[in-house]
C-alpha positions in Angstrom: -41.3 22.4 50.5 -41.3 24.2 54.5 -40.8 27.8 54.5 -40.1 27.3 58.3 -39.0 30.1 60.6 -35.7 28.9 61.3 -34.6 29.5 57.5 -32.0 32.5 58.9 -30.1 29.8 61.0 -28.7 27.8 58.0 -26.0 31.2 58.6 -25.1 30.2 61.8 -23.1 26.8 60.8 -21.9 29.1 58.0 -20.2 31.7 60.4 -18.7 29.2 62.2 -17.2 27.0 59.7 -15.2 30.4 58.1 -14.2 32.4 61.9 -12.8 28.3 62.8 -10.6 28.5 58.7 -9.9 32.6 59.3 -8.7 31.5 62.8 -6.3 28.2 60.9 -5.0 30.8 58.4 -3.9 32.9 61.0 -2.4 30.0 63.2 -0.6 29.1 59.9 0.7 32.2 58.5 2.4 33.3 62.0 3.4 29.5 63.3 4.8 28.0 59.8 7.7 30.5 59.5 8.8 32.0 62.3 12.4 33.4 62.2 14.9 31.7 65.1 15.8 34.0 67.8 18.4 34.8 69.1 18.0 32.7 72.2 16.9 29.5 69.7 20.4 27.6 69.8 18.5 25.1 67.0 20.8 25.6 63.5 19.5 28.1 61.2 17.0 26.6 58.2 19.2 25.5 55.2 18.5 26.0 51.6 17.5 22.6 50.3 17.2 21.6 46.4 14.4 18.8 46.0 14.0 18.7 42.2 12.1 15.8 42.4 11.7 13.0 39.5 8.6 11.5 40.2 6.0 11.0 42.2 8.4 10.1 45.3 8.8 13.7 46.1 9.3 14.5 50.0 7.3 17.7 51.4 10.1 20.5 52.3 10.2 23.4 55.0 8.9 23.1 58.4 6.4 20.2 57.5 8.8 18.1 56.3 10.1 17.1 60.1 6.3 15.4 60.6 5.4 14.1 57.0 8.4 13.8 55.9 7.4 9.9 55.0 4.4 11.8 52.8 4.7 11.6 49.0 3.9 15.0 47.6 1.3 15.0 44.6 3.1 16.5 42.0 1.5 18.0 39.0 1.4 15.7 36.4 -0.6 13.4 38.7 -2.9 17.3 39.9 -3.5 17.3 36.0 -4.1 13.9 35.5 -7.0 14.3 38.4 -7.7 17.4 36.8 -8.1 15.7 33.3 -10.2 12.9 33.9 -13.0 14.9 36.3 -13.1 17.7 33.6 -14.0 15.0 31.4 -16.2 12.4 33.2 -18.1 16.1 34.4 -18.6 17.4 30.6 -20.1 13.7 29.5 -22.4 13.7 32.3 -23.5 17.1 31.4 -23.7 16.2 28.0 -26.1 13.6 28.7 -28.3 15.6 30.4 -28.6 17.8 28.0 -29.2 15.5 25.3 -31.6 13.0 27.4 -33.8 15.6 28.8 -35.3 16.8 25.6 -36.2 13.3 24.4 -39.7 12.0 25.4 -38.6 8.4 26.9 -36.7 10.1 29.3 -39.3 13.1 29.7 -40.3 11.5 33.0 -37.1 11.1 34.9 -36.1 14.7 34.2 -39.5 16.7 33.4 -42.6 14.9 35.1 -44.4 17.5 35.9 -44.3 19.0 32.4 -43.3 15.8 29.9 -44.7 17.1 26.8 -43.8 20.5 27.5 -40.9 21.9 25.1 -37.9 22.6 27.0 -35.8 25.5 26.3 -31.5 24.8 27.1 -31.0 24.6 30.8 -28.1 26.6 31.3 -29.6 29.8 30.0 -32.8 29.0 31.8 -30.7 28.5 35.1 -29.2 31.7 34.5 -31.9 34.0 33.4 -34.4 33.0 36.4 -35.2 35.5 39.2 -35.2 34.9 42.4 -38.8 35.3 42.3 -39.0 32.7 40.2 -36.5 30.4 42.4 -39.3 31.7 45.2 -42.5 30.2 43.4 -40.9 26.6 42.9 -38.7 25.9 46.0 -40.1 28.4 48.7 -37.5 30.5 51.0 -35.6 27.5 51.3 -34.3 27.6 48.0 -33.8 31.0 48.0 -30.9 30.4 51.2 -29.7 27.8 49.5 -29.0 29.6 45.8 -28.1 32.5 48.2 -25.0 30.5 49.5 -23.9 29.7 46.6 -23.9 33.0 45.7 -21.8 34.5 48.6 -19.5 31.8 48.0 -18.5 32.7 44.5 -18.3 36.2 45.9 -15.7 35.0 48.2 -13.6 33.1 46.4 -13.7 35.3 43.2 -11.7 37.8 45.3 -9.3 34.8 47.0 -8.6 34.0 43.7 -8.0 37.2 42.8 -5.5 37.6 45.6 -3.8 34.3 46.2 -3.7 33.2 42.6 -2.6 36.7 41.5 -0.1 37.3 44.6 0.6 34.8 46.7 0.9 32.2 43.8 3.5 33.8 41.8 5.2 34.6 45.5 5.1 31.0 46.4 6.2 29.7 43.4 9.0 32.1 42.8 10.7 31.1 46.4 13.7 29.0 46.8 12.9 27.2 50.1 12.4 23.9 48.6 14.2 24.4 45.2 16.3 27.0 43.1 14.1 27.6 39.6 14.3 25.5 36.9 11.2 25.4 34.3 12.6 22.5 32.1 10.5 19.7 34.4 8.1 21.6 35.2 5.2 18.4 35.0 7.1 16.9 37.6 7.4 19.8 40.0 5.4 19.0 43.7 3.0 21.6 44.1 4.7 22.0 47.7 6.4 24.9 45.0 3.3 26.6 44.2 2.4 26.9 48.4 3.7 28.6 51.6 6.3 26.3 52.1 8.7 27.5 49.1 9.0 30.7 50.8 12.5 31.3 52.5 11.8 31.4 56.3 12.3 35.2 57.5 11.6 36.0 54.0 9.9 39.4 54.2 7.6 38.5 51.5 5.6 36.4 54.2 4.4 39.8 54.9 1.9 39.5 52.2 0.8 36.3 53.4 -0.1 38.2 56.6 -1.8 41.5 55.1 -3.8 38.5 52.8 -5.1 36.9 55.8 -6.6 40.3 57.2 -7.6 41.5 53.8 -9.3 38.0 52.8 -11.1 38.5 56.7 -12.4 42.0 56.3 -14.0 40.8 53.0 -15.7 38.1 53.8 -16.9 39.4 57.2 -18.7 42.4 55.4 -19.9 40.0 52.7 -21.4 37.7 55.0 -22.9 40.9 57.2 -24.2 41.9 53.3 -25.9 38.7 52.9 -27.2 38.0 56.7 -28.9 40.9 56.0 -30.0 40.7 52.5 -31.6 37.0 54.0 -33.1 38.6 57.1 -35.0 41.1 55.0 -36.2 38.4 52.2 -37.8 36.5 55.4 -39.3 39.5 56.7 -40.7 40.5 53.2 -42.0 36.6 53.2 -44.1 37.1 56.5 -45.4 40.7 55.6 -46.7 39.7 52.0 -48.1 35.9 52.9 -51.6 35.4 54.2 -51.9 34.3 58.2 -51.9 30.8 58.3 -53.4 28.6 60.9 -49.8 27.5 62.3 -49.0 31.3 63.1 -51.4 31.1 66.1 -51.1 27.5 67.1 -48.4 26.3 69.5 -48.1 22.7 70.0 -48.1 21.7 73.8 -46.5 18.3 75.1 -45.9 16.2 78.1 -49.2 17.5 79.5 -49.6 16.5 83.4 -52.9 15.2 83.6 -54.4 13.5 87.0 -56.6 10.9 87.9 -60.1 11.4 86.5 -59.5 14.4 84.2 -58.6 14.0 80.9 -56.3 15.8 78.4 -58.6 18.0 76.6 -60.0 19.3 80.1 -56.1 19.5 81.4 -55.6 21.9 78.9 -59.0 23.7 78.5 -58.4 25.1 82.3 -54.5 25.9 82.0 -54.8 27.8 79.2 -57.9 29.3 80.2 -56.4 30.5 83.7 -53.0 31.5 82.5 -53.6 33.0 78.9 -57.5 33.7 79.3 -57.0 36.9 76.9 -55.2 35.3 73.8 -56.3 31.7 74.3 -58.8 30.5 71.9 -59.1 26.9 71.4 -57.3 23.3 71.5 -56.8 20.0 69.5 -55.6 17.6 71.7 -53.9 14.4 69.5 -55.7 10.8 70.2 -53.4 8.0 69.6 -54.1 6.8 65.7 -51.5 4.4 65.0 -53.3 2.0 62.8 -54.5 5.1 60.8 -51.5 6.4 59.6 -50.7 2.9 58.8 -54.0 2.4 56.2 -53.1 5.7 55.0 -49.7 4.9 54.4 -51.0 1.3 52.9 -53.7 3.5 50.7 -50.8 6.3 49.1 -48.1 3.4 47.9 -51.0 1.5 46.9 -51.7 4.3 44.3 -48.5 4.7 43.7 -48.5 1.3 42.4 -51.3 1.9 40.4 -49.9 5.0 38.6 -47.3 3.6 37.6 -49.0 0.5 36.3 -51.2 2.6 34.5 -48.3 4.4 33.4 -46.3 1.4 31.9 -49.7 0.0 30.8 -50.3 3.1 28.5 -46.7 3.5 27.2 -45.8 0.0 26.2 -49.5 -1.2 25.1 -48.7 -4.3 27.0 -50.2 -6.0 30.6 -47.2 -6.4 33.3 -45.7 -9.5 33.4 -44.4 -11.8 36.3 -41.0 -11.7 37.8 -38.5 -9.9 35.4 -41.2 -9.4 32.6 -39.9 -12.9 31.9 -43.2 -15.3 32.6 -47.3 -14.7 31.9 -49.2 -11.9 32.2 -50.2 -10.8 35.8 -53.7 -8.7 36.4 -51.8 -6.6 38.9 -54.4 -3.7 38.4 -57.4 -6.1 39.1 -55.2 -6.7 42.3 -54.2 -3.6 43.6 -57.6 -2.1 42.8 -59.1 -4.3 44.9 -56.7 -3.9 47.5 -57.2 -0.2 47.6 -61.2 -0.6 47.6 -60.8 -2.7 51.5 -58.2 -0.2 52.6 -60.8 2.3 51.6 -63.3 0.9 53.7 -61.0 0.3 56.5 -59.9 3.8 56.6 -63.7 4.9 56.8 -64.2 2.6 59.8 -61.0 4.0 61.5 -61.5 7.9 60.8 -65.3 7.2 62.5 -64.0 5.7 65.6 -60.5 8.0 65.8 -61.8 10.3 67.8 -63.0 7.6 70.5 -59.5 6.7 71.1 -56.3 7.6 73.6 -55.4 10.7 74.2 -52.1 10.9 74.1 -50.5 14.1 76.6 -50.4 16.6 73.7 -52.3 19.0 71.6 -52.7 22.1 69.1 -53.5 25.1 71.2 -54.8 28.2 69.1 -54.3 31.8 70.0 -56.2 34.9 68.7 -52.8 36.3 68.2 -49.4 35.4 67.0 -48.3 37.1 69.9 -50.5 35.6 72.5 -48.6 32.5 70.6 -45.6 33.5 70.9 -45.6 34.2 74.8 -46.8 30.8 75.2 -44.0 29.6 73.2 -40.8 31.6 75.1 -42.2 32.0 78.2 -42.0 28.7 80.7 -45.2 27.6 81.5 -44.4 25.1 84.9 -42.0 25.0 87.3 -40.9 21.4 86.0 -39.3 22.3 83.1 -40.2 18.5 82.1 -43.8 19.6 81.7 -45.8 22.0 79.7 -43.4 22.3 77.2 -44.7 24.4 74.0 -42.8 25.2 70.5 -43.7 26.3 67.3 -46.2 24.3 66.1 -45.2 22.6 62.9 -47.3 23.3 59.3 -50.1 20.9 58.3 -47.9 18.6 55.7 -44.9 18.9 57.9 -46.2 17.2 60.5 -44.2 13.5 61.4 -46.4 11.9 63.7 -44.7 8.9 65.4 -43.0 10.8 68.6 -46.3 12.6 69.3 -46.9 10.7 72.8 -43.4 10.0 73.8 -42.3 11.7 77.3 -39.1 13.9 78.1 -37.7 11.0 79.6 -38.0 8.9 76.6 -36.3 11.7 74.0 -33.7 12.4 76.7 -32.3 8.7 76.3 -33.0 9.2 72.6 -30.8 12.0 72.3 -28.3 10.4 73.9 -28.5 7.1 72.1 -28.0 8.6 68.9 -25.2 11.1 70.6 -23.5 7.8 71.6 -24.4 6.2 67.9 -23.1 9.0 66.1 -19.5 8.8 67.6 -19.0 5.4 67.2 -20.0 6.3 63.3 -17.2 8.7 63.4 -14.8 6.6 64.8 -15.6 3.6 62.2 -15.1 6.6 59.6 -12.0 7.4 61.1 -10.7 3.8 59.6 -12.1 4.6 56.6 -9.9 7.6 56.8 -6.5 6.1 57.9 -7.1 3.9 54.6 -8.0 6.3 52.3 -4.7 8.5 53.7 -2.4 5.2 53.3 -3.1 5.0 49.6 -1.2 8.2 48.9 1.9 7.2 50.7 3.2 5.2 47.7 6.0 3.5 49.4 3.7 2.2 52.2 1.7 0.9 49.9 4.3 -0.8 48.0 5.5 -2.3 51.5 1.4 -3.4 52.3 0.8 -4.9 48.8 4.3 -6.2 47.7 3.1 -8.0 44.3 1.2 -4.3 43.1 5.5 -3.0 43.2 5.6 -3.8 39.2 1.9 -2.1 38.4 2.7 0.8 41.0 5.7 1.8 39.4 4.1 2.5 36.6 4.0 6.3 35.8 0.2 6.5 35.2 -0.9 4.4 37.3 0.7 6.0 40.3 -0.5 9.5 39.3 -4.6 7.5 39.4 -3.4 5.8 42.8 -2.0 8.8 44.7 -4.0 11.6 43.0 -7.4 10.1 42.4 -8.1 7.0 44.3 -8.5 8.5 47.6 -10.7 11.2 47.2 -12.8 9.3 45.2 -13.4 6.3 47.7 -13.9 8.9 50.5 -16.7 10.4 48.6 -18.6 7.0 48.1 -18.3 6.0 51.6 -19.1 9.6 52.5 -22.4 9.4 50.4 -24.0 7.1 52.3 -23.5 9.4 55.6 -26.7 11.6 55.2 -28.9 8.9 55.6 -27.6 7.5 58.5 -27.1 11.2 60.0 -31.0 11.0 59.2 -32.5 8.3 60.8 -30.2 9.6 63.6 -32.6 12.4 63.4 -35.8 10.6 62.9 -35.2 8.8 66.2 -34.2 11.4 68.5 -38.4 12.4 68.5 -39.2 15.3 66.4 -42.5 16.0 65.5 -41.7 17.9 61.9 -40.4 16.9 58.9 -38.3 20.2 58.8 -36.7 20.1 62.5 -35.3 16.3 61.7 -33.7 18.4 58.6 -32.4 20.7 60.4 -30.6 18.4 63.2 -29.7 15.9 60.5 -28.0 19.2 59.2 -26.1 20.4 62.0 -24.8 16.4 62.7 -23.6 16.3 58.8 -22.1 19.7 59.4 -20.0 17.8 62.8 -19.8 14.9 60.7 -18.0 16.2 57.9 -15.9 19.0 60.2 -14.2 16.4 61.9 -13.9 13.3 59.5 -13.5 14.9 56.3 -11.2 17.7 57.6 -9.6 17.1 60.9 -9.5 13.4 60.7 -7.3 13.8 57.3 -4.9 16.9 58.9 -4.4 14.9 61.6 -2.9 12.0 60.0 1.2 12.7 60.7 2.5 10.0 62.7 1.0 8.8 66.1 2.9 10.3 68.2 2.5 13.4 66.5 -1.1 13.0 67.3 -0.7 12.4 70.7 1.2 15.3 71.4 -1.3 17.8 69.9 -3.9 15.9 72.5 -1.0 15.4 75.6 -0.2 19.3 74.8 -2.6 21.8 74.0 -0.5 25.0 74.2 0.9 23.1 70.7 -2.0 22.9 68.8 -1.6 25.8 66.5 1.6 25.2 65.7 0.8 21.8 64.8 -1.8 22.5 62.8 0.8 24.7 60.7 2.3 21.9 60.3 0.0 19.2 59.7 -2.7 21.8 57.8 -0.2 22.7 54.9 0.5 18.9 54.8 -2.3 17.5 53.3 -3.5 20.5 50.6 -2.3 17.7 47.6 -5.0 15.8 49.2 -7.5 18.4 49.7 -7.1 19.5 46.2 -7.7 16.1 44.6 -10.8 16.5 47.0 -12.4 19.5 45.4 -11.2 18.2 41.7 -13.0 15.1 42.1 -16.4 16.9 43.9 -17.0 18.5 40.4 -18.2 15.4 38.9 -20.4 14.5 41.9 -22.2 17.8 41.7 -22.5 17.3 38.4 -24.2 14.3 38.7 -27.4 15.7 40.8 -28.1 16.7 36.9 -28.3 13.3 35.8 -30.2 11.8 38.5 -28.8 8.4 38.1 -30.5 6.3 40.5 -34.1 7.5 38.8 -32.2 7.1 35.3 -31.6 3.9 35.8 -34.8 2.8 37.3 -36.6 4.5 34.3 -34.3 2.4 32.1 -35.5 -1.0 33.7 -38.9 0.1 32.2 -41.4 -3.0 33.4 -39.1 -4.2 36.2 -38.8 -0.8 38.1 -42.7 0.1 38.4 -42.5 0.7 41.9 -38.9 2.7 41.0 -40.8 5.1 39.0 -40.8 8.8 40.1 -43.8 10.6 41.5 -45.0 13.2 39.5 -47.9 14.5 42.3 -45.4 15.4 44.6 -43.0 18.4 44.0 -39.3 17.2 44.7 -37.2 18.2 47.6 -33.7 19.1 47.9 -31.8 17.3 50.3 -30.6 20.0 52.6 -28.7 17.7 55.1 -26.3 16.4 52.7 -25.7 19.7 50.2 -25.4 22.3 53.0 -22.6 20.6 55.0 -20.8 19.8 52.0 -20.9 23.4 50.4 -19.5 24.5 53.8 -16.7 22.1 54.0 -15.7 23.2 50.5 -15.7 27.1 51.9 -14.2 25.8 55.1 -11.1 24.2 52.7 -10.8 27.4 50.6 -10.4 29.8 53.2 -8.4 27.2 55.5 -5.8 26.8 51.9 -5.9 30.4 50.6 -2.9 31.5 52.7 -1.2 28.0 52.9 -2.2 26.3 49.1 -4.0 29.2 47.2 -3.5 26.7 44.0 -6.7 25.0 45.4 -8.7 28.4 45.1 -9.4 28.4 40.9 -10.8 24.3 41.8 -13.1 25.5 44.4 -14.4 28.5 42.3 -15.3 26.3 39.8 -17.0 23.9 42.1 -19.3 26.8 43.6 -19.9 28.0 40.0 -21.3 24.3 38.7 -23.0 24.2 42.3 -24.6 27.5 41.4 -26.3 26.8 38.0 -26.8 22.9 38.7 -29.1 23.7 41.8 -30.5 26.4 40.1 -31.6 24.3 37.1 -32.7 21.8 39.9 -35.1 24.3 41.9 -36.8 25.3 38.9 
């Protein structure tokens, strides 16, 4: 776990994500219903009465003009969705809670403490301090928890406000319908939203004191917890011990000329331009095939814990291919493997310091601000040389990109810049598919013999309300990864920054694909007239943004069982379960387990993004996404523990 110094900046994607939703509420609350003028010669909005019998409902008020092909959800299909995640998210934590107190599966869930008792997790997760969150996951964790916190702050009084105002408002309109609570199962929510309410209807006036309301709330809770976070970080630095990395700054693409070498290149800089704080240097020899043995050496023992491991608990040698054929001395092997990569480690560490140097190095300071001026003060005129950052902690170091030139991660970065939007426009597809499954009718017209199974009453409610959001989240899971290795090639030298960009590219990701790509999915030419014509674009978006909440609800629904399923860990689960044919699969108990930031932080800021964006159009998706930040919040907690 890093306790880096950019901790504060997780805050910045945050801001942005809820001033771009504040500024869509506002679009939609003044654009959706706006009264004709006098000069507007168009005829005045009718009162329309779509009772709708099924699932076929058409979407009503000034929406309906560019969706009016879209088949509402209506709420027995919300309630099926509803339904089946509540369920499938008790059993899974159900089985959590009965599997982690049973010794086989001690390992998967407790392996740093197997034969520890365990006490019931969800009073554990809530009596912990933050102290406590401090110890095991480091400031990190803190941030993390910390947004989760905010979050429920938030949208404990949205809910408040939309479900207790603007709900009952909504619903109470006659835009769409006059009232009639005898088929209420088969209403559209369309009735529970913005677009129920008569246009001119003076009760949009509480729609527009929400938005400023919901605004000045959330700007002086997030000013409440910027500040609460900037204090925790300064209380971290005052009350830990100076650390090597405080007074180092890492120094790259090092100009060196003919007949000098690195170490001397830097010796006389540093001693000529910072001869007061400088102290001393490291300069970084190139030691490929070091990092390899030692990389060869650590999954080597890896292997033979868990050999050992499986050796111990089933009384029983390993076995061939599947556990299926003879016994195989794979300890005898491995041992002896690990003995020569011993020795050829020895033989590489005694000659490392005889190799390349590469153009970069550790340069130490007597002070972290002598450090610090070297670090935001330009040190050449060639801004492609003598370039010096923070100088990344001991076990954060990732060494590949060490001697690679400006040049080099230039093209890099643009590489994976041009990488990264093809991957959004492939998603894109994935997005135009997911969308066509909850028009019902085009389906029926794309898949002609699924008319008799679609028709059925069920099965169209699991189609239109469940389906989509649930493909969307598998394709969507194997996103952080690839956002990753993005990362990974662009040339960082720390574990932590490749984090951090993977972060801000899931954060882009998911902004545009998950949200815009899925507003924007009317008809093509309205897409091509909120591109030919900007001036349009927020009154578009109040069109298209109110259009899609049925989707966007079956969204958050559906999220609840794949947060609940960080409890249950399945991929380790199930390599645990394959016992003698998953000894390579089994965890690591030596190493303290990480949370993977790039994927959890973009995600819990789409869901904020969707809650703010829906509490003045759809405020019957604020209760779902309550709930989500609430499982969120004791599920990570239990997890940073």
């Amino acid at each position: 776990m890093v306790d880096p110094l950019p901790i504060p900046r997780l805050q910045q994607p945050l801001r942005i994500a809820i001033s771009s939703c504040l500024v869509a509420c506002a679009a939609a609350a003044v654009k959706q219903r706006e009264p004709p003028t006098p000069t507007d010669h168009r005829a005045p909005p009718r009162r329309r009465n779509l009772t709708p019998p099924g699932p076929g409902n058409l979407r009503g008020a000034s929406a309906a003009g560019a969706v009016a092909a879209r088949v509402a959800m209506i709420l027995s299909a919300l309630a099926t969705s509803v339904g089946l995640n509540l369920a499938l998210t008790v059993l899974l934590a159900a089985a959590y809670t009965l599997l982690r107190g049973r010794p086989p599966y001690a390992e998967v869930y407790a392996p740093r403490r197997p034969y520890a008792p365990l006490e019931p997790w969800l009073p554990a997760a809530w009596r912990r301090s933050e102290d406590d969150i401090h110890a095991a996951a480091g400031l990190d964790g803190v941030v993390f928890i910390r947004i989760f916190v905010f979050s429920i702050r938030v949208f404990a009084a949205a809910a408040v406000l939309g479900v207790g105002v603007l709900l009952p408002v909504n619903f109470l309109g006659d835009q769409l319908r006059e009232i009639d609570f005898s088929d209420l199962p088969y209403k559209s929510i369309d009735l529970f939203s913005v677009s129920n309410v008569q246009d001119g209807s003076k009760k949009l006036w509480l729609h527009f004191s929400a938005v400023y309301i919901m605004t000045a709330i959330t700007c002086y809770l997030l000013y409440h917890e910027y500040k609460y976070i900037s204090c925790k970080r300064l209380e971290y630095f005052m009350t830990s011990k100076p650390l090597p990395q405080h007074f180092t700054v890492l120094v790259r693409a090092i100009p060196v000329s003919d007949g000098v070498s690195v170490s001397d290149a830097v010796d006389k800089f540093f001693r000529e331009y910072h001869s007061s704080t400088y102290l001393s240097h490291t300069v970084v020899h190139q030691t490929g095939k070091l990092r390899r043995l030692l990389n060869d050496a650590e999954n080597i023992c890896t292997k033979l814990t868990n050999l050992k491991y499986v050796h111990r608990s089933s009384g029983d040698a390993p076995r061939k291919f599947l556990g299926l054929f003879g016994r195989n001395d794979l300890l005898g092997q491995y041992q002896k493997r690990l003995e020569d990569v011993e020795e050829n480690v020895r033989l590489e560490q005694s000659d490392a310091t005889r190799r390349q140097e590469i153009p970069a190095a550790f340069v130490s300071f007597r002070s972290r601000y002598g450090a610090a001026n070297a670090i935001y003060i330009r040190q050449s005129d060639n801004p492609t040389e003598w370039q010096t950052e923070h100088a990344p902690d001991p076990h954060d170091v990732y060494w590949p990109f060490f001697s690679t030139s400006f040049m080099e991660r230039w093209i890099a970065k643009f590489v994976v810049f041009v990488a990264s939007i093809l991957l959004i426009l492939v998603f894109l597809l994935v997005v135009a598919f997911v969308q066509g499954l909850t028009y019902l009718e085009q389906l029926k017209q794309w898949l002609p013999f699924l008319r008799n199974i679609l028709e059925i009453a069920v099965v169209s409610q699991l189609v239109t309300g469940y389906l989509p959001s649930v493909i969307l989240l598998f394709i969507s899971s194997y996103v952080p990864s690839i956002m990753k290795l993005f990362s990974t090639m662009q040339g960082f030298v720390s574990v932590s920054g490749i984090e951090r960009s993977a972060c801000n590219k899931m954060l882009r990701f998911t902004i545009w694909t998950v949200f815009f790509a899925n507003v924007l999915t009317g008809t093509a030419l309205s897409k091509a007239e909120i591109f030919l014509n900007p001036k349009e674009i927020p009154s578009k978006l109040a069109v298209l943004v109110p259009a899609q909440a049925s989707f966007f609800i079956a969204y958050v629904v559906t999220s609840w069982t794949s947060i609940t399923s960080e409890l249950t860990q399945t991929a380790a689960l199930f390599c645990h379960l394959l016992g003698k044919c998953a000894k390579c699969c089994r965890r690591d108990d030596s190493k303290a387990p990480s949370m993977p930031y790039h994927s959890e932080i973009p995600r819990i800021l789409l869901f904020g993004l969707l809650g703010l964006t829906y509490f003045i159009v759809a405020p019957l998706i604020l209760p779902f996404v309550l709930v989500y930040f609430c499982l969120g919040y004791f599920i990570f907690r239990n997890q940073n523990l």
